[in-house]
C-alpha positions in Angstrom: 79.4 116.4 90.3 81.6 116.2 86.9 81.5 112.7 85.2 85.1 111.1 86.0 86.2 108.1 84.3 85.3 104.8 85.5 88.9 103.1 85.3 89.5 103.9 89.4 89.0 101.3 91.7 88.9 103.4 94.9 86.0 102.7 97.0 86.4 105.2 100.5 88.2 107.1 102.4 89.4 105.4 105.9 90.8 106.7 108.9 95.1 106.5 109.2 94.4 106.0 113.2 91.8 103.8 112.6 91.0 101.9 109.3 87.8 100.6 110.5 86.5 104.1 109.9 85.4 104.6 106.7 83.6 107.4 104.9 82.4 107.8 101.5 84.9 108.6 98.5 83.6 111.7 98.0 84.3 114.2 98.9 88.2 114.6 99.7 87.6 115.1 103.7 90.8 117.6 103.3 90.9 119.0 107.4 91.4 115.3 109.0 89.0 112.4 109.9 86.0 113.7 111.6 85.4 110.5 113.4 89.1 109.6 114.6 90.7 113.2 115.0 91.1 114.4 118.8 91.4 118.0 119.8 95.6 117.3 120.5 96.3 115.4 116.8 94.5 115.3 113.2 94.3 112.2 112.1 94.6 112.1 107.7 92.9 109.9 105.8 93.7 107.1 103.1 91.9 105.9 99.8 90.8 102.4 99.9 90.7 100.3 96.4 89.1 96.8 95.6 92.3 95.3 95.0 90.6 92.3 94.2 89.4 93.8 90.8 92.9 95.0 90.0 93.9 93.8 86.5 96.2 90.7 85.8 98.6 92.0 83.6 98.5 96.2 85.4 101.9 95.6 86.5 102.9 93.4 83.3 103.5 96.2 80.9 106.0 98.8 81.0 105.9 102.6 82.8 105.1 105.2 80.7 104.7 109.2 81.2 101.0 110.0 82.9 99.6 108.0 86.0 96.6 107.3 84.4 98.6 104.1 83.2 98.0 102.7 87.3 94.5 104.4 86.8 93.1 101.4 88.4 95.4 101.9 92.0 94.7 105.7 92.1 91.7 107.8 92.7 89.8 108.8 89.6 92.0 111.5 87.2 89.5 114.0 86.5 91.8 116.4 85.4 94.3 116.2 82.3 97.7 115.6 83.1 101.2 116.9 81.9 103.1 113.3 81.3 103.9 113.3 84.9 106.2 110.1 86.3 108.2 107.7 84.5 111.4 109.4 85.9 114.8 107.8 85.7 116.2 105.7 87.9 120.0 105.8 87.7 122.9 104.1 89.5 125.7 105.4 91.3 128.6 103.8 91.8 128.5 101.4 94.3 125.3 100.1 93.3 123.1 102.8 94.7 120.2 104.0 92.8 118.6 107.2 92.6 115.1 108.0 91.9 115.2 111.4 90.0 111.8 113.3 90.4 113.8 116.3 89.3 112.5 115.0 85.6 108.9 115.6 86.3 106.7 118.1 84.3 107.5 121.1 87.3 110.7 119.5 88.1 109.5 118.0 91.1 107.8 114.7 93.3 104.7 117.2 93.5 103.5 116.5 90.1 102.3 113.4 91.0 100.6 114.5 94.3 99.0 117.5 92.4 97.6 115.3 89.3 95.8 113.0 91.7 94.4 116.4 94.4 93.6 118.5 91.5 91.6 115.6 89.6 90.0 115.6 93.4 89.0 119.1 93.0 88.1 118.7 89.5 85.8 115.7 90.3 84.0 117.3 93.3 83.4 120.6 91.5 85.7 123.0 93.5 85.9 126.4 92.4 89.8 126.5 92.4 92.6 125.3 94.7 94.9 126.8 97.1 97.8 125.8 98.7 100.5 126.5 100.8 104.1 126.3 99.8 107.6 127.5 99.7 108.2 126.1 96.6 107.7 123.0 94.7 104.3 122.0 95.9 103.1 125.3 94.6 104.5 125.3 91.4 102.7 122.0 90.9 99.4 123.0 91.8 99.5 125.9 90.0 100.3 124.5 86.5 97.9 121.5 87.5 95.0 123.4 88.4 96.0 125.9 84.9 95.8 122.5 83.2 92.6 122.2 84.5 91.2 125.2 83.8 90.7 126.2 87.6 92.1 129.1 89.7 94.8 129.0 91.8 95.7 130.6 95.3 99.6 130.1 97.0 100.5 131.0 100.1 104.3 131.5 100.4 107.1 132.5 102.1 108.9 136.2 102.2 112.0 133.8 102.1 111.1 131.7 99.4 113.5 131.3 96.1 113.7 134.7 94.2 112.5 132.1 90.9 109.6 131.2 92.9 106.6 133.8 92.1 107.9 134.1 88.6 107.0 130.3 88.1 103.7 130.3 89.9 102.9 133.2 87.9 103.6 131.8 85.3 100.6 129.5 85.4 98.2 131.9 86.2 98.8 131.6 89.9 97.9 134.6 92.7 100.7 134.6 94.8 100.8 135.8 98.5 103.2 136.3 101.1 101.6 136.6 104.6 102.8 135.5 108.1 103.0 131.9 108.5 100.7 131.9 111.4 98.3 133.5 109.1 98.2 131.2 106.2 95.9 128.2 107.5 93.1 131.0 108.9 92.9 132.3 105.3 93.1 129.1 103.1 90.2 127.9 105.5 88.1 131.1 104.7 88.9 130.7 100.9 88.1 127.0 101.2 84.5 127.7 103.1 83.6 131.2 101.5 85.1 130.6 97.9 84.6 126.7 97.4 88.1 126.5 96.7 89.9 122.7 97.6 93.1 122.9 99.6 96.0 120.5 98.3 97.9 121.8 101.4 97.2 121.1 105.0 94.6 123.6 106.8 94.9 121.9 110.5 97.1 123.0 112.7 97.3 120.1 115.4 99.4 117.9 113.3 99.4 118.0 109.2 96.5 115.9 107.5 96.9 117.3 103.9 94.8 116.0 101.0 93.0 112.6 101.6 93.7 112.2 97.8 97.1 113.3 97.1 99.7 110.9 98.7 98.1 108.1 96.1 100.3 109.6 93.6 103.3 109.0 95.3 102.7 105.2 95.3 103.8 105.6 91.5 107.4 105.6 92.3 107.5 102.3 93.9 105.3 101.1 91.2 108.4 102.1 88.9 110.9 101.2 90.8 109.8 97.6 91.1 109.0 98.0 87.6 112.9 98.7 86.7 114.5 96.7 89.6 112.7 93.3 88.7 111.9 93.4 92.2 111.2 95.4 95.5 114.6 97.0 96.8 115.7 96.2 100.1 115.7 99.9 101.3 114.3 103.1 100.0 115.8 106.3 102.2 113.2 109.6 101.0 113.3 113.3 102.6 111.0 113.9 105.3 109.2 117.4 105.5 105.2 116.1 106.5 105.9 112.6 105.5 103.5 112.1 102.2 105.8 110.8 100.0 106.8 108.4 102.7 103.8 107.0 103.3 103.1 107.0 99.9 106.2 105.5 98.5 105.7 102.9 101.3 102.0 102.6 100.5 103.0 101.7 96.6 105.4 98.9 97.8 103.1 97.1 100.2 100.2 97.2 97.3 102.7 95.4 95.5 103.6 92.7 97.9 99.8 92.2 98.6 98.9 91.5 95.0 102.0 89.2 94.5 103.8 91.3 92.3 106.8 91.4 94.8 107.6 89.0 98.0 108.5 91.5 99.7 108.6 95.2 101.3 111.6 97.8 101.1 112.4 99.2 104.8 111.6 103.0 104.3 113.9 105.7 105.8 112.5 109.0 106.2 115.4 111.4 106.4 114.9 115.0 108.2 117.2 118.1 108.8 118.8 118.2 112.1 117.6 121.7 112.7 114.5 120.0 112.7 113.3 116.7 113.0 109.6 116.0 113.9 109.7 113.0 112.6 112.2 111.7 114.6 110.5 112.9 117.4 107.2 111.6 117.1 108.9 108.1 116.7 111.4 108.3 119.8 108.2 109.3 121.9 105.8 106.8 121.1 103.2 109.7 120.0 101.3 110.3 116.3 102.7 113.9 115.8 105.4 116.2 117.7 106.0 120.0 117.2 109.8 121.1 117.6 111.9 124.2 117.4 113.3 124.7 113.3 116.8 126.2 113.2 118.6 127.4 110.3 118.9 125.1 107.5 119.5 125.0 104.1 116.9 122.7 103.5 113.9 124.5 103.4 111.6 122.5 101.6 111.7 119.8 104.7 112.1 122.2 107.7 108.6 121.2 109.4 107.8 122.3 112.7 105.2 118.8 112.9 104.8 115.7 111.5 102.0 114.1 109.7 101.3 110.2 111.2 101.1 108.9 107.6 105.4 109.0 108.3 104.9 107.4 111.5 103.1 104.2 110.6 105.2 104.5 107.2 108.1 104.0 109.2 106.4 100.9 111.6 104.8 99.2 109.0 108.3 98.6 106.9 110.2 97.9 109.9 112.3 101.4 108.9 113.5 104.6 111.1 113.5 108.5 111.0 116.9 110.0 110.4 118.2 113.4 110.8 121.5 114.7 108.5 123.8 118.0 109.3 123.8 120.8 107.1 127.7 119.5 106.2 126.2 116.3 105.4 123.4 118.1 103.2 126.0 119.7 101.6 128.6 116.2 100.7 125.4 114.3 99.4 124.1 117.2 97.2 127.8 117.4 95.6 128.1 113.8 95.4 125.4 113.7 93.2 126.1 116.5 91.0 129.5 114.8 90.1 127.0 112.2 88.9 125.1 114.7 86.6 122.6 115.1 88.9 121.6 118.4 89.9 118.9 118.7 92.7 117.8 120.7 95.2 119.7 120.8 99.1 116.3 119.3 100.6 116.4 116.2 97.6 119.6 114.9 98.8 118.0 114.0 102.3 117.9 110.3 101.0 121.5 110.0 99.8 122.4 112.2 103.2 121.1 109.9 105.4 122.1 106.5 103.8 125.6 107.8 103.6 125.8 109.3 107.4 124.4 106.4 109.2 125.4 103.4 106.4 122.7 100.5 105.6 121.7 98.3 107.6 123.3 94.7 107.3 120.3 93.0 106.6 119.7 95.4 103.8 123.1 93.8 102.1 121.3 91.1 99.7 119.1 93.8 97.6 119.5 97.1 95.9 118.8 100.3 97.8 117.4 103.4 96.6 117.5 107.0 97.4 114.5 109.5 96.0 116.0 112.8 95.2 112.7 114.7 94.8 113.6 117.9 93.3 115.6 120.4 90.8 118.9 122.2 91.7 117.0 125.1 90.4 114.4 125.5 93.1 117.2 126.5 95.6 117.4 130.0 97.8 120.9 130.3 96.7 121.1 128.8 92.9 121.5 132.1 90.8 123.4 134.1 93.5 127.0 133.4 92.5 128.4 135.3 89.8 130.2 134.4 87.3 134.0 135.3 87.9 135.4 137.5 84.7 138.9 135.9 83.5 141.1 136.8 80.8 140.4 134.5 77.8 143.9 134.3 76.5 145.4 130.8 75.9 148.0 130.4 78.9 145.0 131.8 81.4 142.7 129.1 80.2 145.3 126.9 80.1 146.3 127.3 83.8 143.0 127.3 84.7 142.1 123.5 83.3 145.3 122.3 84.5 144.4 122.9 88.5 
């Protein structure tokens, strides 16, 4: 095993169904616990810490670009980063603020996931990484692992974003489009034949993921306590598997157990309508549910199952699932570009949902915040409307600004 640094408190791994269950930190257990996991559901797996060796003063300096400044509260970064997090938080109008992962290195929340799973790979010797992704998640492991030095495998869609394979070839990145059933067979045979690490789920009864990579995520609350003074009543995030909910709500209840807040932000994972697994799983009482997926122009979040990391995301923070029309989609995504912000259909699942179903009124006494996870440029359609020739003369132009 590569020599990692020694700044990481994390101590295990430990069961999501059952915390009791604990297994060694190494290494990344990426198909589920093997202890908890039943033939029906998958059961991921969290990072534990000795939180009682966490520095005084960790959260008394200032974000900066990089996670290794919460080194400490994250698995050990074997692998170099790109200046990763730090993003901007900006208000709206009324008061509502808006986490922009847009500003990351690959213009996306995946940065964060991919510096902490690739520094997994990195650190337990894997011969490269594959993943499975329509878009963002890919483009992150791929100029992560290329940071690295490793090799790269993505999985993707036929109907992905025409942009899409340029960027992951960019990095380095082999890029394949197979059948979706066919994906998880072959990153398993790449994972056991090649020693390749997945950063991507490879179970098929419910989504497990990377035991490592949803630390990252706890970052963002990290910041946003950082810039708010305090821990916001609400945070509303899109909902595809449910990492960065559970790692968003992960960060804020770190920082209510080491005293650096009083309190935890109810989170609300918001889904498409044409989906909605989430939902689901909660209205059910079960871990993980598989629906239908309709049409939707939010393709990044259109899961067919759930991950139970945004179930007990949801409990623990007293929170809900929420599902959003494509019209509704549509009215948050322009609201925010008339704010100079620019993201994806998928990213304005937070803003969606807190609009179409209000805040709730005990959520009136603190500031509430909306993660917009992605760029405008990562879209199926962005590119696809041409620009309209017009006469330049004076009276045109003229006409034209006076609508």
């Amino acid at each position: 095993m590569r020599k990692v640094p020694v700044t990481s408190l994390a101590r295990a791994q430990r069961s999501l169904a059952d915390p009791s269950v604990r297994h060694p930190l190494w290494p990344p257990l990426t198909a589920g616990c093997p202890v908890t996991s039943t033939g029906e559901v998958a059961y991921p797996l969290e990072v534990d810490y000795d939180y009682d060796a966490v520095p005084a003063d960790l959260f008394a300096r200032p974000a900066a670009h990089g996670l290794e400044r919460w080194a400490p509260l994250l698995p050990p970064l074997a692998a170099p980063g790109l200046g990763e997090g730090n993003t901007p938080l900006v208000a709206l109008a009324d008061g509502v603020w808006v986490k922009d992962e847009s500003r990351n290195p690959t213009w996306s929340h995946k940065d964060r996931l991919n510096r902490v799973a690739v520094s997994a790979a990195v650190a337990s010797g894997a011969r490269g990484i594959v993943v499975s992704s329509s878009g963002n998640h890919g483009a992150a492991a791929a100029a992560y692992a290329a940071r690295a030095g490793l090799p790269c495998v993505v999985f993707t869609s036929p109907q992905a974003p025409p942009a899409v394979a340029s960027h992951l070839r960019a990095y380095g990145a082999t890029v394949l489009a197979v059948p979706y059933a066919s994906v998880r067979p072959l990153m398993r045979r790449i994972v056991g034949e090649l020693g390749y690490q997945s950063v991507s789920s490879v179970t098929d009864s419910a989504h497990t993921g990377h035991p490592f990579g949803p630390e990252g995520y706890k970052t963002i609350a990290y910041e946003i306590a950082l810039a708010l003074g305090r821990a916001p009543a609400a945070v509303h995030v899109p909902v595809g598997y449910g990492e960065l909910l559970f790692g968003v709500a992960k960060g804020f209840q770190e920082l209510a157990r080491l005293g650096v807040t009083s309190a935890v932000p109810r989170m609300y994972g918001v889904e498409p309508a044409a989906a909605g697994a989430l939902t689901e799983a909660l209205r059910t009482g079960r871990p993980a549910a598989r629906v239908p997926v309709g049409p939707t122009a939010a393709y990044a979040i259109d899961c067919e199952v759930n991950s139970y990391r945004g179930v007990l995301a949801v409990r623990a923070t007293g929170g809900a699932a929420r599902t959003v029309t494509e019209d509704q989609f549509a009215s948050a995504r322009e609201e925010l570009a008339r704010q100079g912000i620019w993201c994806e259909v998928s990213s304005a699942a937070g803003l969606a949902g807190l609009r179409a179903h209000g805040p709730d009124p005990a959520e009136e006494d603190g500031p509430v915040v909306c993660v917009v996870t992605s760029s405008g440029y990562k879209d199926v359609a962005t590119g696809r409307d041409p620009v309209v020739a017009a006469d330049a003369d004076r009276e045109t132009v003229r006409a034209l600004l006076e609508r």
